[in-house]
VEXDREN-2710 file (C-alpha; in Angstrom, 1 decimal):
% VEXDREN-2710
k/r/px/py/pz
1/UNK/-2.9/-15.5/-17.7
2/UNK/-1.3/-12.6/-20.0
3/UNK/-4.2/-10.4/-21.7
4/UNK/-4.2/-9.7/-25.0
5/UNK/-2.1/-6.7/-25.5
6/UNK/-0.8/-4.3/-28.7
7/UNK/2.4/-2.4/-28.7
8/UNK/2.5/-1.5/-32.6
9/UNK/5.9/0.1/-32.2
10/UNK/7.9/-2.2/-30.3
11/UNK/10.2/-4.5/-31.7
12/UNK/10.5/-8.1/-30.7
13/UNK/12.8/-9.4/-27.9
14/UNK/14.7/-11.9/-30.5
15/UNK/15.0/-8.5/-33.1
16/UNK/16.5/-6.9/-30.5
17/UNK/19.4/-9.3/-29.5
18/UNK/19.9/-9.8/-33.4
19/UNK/20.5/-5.7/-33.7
20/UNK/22.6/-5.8/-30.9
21/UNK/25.1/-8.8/-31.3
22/UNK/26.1/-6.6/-34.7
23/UNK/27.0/-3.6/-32.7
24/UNK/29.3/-2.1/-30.5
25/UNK/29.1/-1.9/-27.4
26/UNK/29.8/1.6/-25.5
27/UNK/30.7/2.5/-22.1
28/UNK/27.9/4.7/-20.3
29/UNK/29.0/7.4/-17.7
30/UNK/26.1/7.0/-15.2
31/UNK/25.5/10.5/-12.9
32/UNK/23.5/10.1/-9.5
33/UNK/20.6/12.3/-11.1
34/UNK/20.1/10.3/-14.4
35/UNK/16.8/8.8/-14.7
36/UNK/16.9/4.9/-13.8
37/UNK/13.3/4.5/-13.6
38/UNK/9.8/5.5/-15.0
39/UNK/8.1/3.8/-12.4
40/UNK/4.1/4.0/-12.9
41/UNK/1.6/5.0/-10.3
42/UNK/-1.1/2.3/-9.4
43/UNK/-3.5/4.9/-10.9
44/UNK/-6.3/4.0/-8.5
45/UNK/-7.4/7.5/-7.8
46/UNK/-6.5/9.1/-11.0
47/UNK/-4.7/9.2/-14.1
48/UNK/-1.2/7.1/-14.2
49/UNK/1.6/9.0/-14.2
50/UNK/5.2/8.1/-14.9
51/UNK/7.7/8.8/-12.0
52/UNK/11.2/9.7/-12.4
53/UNK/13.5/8.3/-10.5
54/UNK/17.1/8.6/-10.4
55/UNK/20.0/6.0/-9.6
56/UNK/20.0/8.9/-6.4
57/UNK/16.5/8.3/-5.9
58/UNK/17.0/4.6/-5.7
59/UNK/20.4/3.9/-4.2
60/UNK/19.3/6.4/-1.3
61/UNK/15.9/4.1/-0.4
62/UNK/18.4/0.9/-0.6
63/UNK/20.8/2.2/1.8
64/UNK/17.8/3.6/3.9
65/UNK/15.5/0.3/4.1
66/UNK/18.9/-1.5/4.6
67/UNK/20.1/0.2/7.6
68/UNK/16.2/0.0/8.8
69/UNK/15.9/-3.6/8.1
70/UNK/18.9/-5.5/8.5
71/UNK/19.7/-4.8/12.2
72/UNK/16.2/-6.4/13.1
73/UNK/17.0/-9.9/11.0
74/UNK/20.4/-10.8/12.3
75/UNK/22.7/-12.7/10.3
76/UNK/21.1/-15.6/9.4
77/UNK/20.4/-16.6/5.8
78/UNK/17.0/-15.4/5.1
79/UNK/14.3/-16.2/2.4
80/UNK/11.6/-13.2/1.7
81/UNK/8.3/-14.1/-0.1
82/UNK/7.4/-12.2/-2.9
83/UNK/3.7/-12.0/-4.0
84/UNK/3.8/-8.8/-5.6
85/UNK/4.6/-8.1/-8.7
86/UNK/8.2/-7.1/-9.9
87/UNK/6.8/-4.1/-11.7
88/UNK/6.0/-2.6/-8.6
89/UNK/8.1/-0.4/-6.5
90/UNK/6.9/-2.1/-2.8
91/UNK/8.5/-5.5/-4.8
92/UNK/11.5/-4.0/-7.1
93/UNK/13.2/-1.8/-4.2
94/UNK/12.1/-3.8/-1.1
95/UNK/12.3/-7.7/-1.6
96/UNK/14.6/-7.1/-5.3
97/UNK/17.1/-4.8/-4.4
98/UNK/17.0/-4.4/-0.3
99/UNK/16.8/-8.2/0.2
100/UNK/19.4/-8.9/-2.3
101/UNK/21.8/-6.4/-0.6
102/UNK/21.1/-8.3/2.7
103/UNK/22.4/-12.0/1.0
104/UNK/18.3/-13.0/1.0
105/UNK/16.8/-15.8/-1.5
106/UNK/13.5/-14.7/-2.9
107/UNK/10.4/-17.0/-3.3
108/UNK/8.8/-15.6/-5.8
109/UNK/5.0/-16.4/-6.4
110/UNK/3.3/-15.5/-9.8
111/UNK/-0.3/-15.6/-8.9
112/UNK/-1.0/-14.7/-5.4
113/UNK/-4.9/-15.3/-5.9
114/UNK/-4.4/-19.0/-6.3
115/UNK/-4.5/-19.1/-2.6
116/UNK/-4.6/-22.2/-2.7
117/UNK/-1.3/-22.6/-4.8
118/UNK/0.2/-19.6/-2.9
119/UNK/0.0/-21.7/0.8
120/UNK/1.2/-25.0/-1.0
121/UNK/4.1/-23.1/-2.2
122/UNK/4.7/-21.8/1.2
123/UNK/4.6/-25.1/2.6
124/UNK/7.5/-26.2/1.2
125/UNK/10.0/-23.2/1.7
126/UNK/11.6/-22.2/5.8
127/UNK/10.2/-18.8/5.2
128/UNK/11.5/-15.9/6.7
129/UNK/10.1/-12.5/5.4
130/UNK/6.7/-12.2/4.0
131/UNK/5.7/-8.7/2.3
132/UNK/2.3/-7.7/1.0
133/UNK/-0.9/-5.7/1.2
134/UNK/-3.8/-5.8/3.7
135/UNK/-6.4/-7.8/1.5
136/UNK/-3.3/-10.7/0.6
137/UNK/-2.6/-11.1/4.7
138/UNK/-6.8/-11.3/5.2
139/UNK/-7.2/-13.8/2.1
140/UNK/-4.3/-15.9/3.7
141/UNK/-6.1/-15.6/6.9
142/UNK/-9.0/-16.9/5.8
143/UNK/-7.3/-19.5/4.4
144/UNK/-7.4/-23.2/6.6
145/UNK/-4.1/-24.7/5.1
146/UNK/-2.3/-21.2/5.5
147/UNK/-3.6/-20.8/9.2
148/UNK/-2.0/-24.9/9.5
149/UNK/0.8/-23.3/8.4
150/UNK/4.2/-23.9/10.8
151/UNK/5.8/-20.4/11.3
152/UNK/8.5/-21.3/13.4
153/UNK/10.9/-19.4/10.7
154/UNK/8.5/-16.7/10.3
155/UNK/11.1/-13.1/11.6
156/UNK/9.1/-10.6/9.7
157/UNK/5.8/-9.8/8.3
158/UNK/5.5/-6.4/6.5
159/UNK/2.6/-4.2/5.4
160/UNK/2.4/-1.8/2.7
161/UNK/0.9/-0.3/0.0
162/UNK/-2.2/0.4/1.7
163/UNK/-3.8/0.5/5.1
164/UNK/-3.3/-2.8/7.3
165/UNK/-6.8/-3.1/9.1
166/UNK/-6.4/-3.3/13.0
167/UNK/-8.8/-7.0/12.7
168/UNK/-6.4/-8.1/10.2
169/UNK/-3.1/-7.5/12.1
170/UNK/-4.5/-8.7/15.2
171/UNK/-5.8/-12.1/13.7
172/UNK/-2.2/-12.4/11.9
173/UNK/-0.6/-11.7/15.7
174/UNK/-2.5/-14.8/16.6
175/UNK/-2.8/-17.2/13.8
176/UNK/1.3/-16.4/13.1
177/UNK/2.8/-15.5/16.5
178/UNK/4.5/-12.7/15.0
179/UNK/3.1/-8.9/14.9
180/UNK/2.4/-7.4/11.4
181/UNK/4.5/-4.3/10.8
182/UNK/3.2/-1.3/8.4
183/UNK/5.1/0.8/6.6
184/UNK/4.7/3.0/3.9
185/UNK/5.5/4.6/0.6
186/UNK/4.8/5.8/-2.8
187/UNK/6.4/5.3/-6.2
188/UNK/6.8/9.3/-5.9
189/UNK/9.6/7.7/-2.5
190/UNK/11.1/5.2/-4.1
191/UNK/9.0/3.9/-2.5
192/UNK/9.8/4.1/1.7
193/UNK/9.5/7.1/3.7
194/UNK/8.1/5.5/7.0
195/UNK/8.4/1.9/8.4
196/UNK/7.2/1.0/12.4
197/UNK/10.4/-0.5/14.6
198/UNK/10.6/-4.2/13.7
199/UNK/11.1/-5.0/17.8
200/UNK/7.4/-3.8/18.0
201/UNK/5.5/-6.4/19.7
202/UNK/1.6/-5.6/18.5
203/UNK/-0.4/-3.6/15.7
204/UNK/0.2/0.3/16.6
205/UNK/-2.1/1.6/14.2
206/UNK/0.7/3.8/13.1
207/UNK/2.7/3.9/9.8
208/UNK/6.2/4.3/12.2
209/UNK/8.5/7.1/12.6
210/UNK/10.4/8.8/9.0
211/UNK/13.7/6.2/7.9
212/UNK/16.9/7.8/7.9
213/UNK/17.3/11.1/6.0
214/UNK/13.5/11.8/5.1
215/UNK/12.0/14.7/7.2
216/UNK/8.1/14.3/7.5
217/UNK/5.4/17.5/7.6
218/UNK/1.6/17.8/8.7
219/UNK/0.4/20.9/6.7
220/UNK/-2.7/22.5/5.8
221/UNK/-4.3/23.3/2.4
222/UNK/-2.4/26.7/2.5
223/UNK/0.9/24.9/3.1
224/UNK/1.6/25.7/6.5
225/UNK/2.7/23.4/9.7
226/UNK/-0.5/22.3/11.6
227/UNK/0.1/22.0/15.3
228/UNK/1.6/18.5/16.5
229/UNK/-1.0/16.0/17.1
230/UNK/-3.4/18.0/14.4
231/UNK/-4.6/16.1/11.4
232/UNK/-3.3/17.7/7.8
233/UNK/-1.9/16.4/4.7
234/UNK/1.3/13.9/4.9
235/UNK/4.2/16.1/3.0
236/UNK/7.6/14.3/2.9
237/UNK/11.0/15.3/1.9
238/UNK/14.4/13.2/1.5
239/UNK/17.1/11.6/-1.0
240/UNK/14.3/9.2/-2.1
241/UNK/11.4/11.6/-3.6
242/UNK/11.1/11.8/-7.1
243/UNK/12.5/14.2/-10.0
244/UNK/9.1/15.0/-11.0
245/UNK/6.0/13.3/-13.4
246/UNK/8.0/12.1/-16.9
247/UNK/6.4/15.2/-19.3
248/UNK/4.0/16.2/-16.9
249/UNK/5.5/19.8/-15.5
250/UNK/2.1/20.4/-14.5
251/UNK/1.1/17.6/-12.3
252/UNK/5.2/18.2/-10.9
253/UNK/4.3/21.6/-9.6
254/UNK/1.0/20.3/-7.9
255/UNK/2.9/17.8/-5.8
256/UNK/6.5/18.9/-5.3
257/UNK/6.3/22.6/-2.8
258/UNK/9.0/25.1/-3.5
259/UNK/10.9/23.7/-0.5
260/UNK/11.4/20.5/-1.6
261/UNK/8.3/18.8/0.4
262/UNK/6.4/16.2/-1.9
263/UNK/2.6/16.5/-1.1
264/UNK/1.4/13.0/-0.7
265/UNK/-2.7/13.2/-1.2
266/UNK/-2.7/11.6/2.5
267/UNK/-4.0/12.7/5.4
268/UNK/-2.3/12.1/8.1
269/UNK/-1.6/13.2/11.9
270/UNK/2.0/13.2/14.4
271/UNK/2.1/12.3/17.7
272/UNK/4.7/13.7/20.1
273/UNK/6.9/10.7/20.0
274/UNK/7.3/11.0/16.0
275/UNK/4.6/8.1/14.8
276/UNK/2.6/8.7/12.0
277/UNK/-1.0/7.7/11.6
278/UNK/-2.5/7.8/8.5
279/UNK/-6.0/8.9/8.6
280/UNK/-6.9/8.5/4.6
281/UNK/-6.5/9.1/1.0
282/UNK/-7.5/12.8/0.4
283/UNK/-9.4/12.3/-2.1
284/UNK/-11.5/9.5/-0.7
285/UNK/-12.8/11.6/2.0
286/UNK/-16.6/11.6/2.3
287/UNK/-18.5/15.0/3.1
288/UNK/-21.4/14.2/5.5
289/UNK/-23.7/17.5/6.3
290/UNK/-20.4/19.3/6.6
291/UNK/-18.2/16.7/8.5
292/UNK/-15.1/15.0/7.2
293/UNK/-15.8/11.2/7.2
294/UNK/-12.3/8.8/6.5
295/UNK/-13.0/5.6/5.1
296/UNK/-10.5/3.7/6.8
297/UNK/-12.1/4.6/9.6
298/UNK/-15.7/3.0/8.6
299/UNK/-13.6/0.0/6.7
300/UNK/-11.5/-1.1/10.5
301/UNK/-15.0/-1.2/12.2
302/UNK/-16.7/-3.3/9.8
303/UNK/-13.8/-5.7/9.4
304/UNK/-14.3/-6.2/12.9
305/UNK/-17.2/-8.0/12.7
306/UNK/-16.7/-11.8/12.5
307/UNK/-19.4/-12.2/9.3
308/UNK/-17.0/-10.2/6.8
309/UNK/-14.4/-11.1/4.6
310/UNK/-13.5/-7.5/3.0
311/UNK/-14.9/-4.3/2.9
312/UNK/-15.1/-0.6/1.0
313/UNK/-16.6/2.8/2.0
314/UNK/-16.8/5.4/-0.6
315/UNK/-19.3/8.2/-0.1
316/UNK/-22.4/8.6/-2.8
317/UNK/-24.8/11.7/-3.4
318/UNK/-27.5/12.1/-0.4
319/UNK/-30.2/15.1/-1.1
320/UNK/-30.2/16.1/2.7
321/UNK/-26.5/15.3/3.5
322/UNK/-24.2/16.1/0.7
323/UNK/-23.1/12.8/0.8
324/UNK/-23.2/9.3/2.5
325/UNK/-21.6/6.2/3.6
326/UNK/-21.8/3.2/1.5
327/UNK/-19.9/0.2/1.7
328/UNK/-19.7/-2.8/0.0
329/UNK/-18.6/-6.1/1.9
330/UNK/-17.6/-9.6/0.9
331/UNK/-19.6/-12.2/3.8
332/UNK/-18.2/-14.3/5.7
333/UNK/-21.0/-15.4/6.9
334/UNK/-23.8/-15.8/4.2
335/UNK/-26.7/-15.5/6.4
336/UNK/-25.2/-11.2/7.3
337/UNK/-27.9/-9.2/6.8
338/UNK/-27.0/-4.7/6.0
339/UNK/-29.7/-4.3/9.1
340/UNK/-27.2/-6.5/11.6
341/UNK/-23.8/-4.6/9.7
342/UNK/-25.5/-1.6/10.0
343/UNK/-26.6/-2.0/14.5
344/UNK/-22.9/-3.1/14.3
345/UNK/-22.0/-0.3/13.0
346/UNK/-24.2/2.5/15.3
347/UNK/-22.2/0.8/18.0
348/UNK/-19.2/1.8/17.2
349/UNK/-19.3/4.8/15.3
350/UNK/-20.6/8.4/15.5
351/UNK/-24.3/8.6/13.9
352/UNK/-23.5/10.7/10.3
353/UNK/-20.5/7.9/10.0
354/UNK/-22.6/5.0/10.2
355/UNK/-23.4/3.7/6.9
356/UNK/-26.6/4.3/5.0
357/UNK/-26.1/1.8/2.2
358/UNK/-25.0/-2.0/2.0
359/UNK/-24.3/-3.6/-1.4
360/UNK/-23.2/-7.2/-0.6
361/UNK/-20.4/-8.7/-3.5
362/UNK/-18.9/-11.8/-4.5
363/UNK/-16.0/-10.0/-4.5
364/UNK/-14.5/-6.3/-4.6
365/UNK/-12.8/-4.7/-7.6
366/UNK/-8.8/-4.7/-6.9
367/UNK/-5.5/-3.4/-8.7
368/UNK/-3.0/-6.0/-10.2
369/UNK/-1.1/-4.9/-6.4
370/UNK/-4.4/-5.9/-4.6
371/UNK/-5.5/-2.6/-3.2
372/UNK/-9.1/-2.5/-3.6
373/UNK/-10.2/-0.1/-6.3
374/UNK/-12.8/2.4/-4.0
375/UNK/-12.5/4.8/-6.9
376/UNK/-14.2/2.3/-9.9
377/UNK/-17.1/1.3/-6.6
378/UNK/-17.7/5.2/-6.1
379/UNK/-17.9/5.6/-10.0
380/UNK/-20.3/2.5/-10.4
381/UNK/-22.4/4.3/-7.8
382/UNK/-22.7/7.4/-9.2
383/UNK/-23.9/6.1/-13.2
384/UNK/-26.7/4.2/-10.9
385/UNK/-27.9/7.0/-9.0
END
């Protein structure tokens, strides 16, 4: 399963412990704002950039989760399911470090796409904790043997990384028993700035209120507080938020606002009791004759019908509009036709966010995380038109 791969200037893992069993060993003084981590953005709407993060950075977002978590799972030994991959923050500060911290065993699965695998593996362990992304709870949903599954042990579900679909937290509710709780976070957070209250009894829609010590903002594009309950760009400040971009000044001072506010790239809105929704990735928004149209938004409706498996929006050039909706779905249900997704659609939606095009897949491009890659679909669109 490991591609091929070059690192010309790295030295071997057995050179290594050779040149160090001839040397000394020397004590290093450690400072709260020395760099533990480059931890590496997904890079699934741009470039990859190295973030900085400090012992601070980190030891802050453990004590944070903790105190968030560990009140809601009692004191009971606990086993957490991890499907993600260790390089990732969601997986190394969540399930590594927070679950450790809590006295947890970790069930650690390598290849999450052998579904198959994955549910045997599952079968076998009391489960406690399972952590993941929206397309790994829908592929387990859609799963027979996982759906057989005994969940008696089953305490906590949690959803990250990106958007958990209101047809996918709904059917976990009632395949599981248990809600499915979203939270959220960036490698520029450590990665947790927002989880929902684990006593929540159903899907919210909502990302939750901030965890301790992070202060959230709504702003516009010229920085300034939109109104409560108006839609802006998610900004978010606390112990937990990066340094900077590892030798990228530049790309530092586009996210990180004189006052300390990192600027997400999310749009988001506030409601008066404090929960955050997340309306979509800034740069995914489409442009429709003039009005904003949000992916998520087209993606939750068309997961709603019974025939798909997955979907994508991303907008594509349209001579009268600007832009337009197309979206790319995994069936369900092979006989689907676009003309049936589409009447599905005009139900539910406002006319100029109804899609125009269908592409039906096998299956949709996705990260190593799982998060489906609506950038390379957008990019594939636009060398064919």
């Amino acid at each position: 399963m490991v591609p091929a791969w070059s690192l010309p200037r790295a030295i071997s893992f057995r050179t290594a412990l050779a040149k160090g069993a001839s040397a000394e060993l020397k004590a290093v003084t450690v400072q709260h704002e020395d760099l533990a981590f480059l931890q590496y953005t997904g890079g699934t709407t741009g470039l990859s950039k190295g973030a900085m993060l400090t012992h601070r950075n980190i030891l802050a977002n453990l004590a944070q989760a903790h105190a968030w978590i560990k009140p809601g799972l009692g004191t009971e030994q606990h086993m957490v399911v991890t499907a993600l991959p260790l390089y990732h923050i969601f997986a190394l500060t969540a399930n590594c470090f927070t679950f450790f911290k809590i006295g947890a065993s970790n069930l650690l699965i390598t290849n999450p796409r052998d579904l198959p695998g994955f549910v045997a593996e599952l079968g076998k362990y009391p489960f406690t904790v399972l952590t993941g992304v929206n397309t790994l709870f829908n592929g387990l949903l859609n799963n027979d043997a996982f759906c057989a599954l005994n969940f008696a042990t089953l305490k906590v579900t949690l959803g990250g990384g990106m958007a958990v679909q209101r047809a996918v937290a709904e059917r976990w509710k009632q395949v599981t028993g248990k809600p499915l709780i979203e939270a959220y976070g960036l490698t520029e957070t450590s990665p947790a700035a927002a989880i929902n209250p684990l006593d929540i009894s159903a899907y919210t829609g909502a990302i939750g209120v901030p965890i301790s010590s992070t202060e959230i903002a709504i702003r516009d594009d010229a920085g300034k507080d939109v109104p409560l309950g108006e839609r802006g760009e998610l900004c978010i400040r606390g112990p937990q938020v990066m340094k900077g971009y590892y030798n990228r000044p530049e790309e530092t001072a586009k996210v990180i606002m004189p006052d300390g506010f990192l600027l997400t790239g999310d749009i988001a809105v506030m409601d008066e009791k404090g929960y955050v929704r997340i309306v979509d990735r800034k740069k995914d928004m489409i442009l429709v004759s003039g009005f904003n149209v949000y992916p998520n938004e087209v993606e939750d409706v068309v997961a709603l019908h019974p025939g798909v498996v997955e979907v994508a929006a991303v907008g594509v050039p349209h001579d009268k509009s600007g832009e337009a909706v197309k979206i790319f779905v995994v069936k369900k249900d092979q006989a689907l036709t676009a003309e049936a997704l589409v009447a599905f659609c005009r139900e539910h939606l406002t006319g100029y966010k109804v899609p125009s095009q269908v592409e039906f897949r096998a299956e949709l491009p996705k990260s190593n995380v799982g998060k489906i890659l609506r950038r390379e679909l957008r990019d594939e669109s636009l060398k064919k038109a």
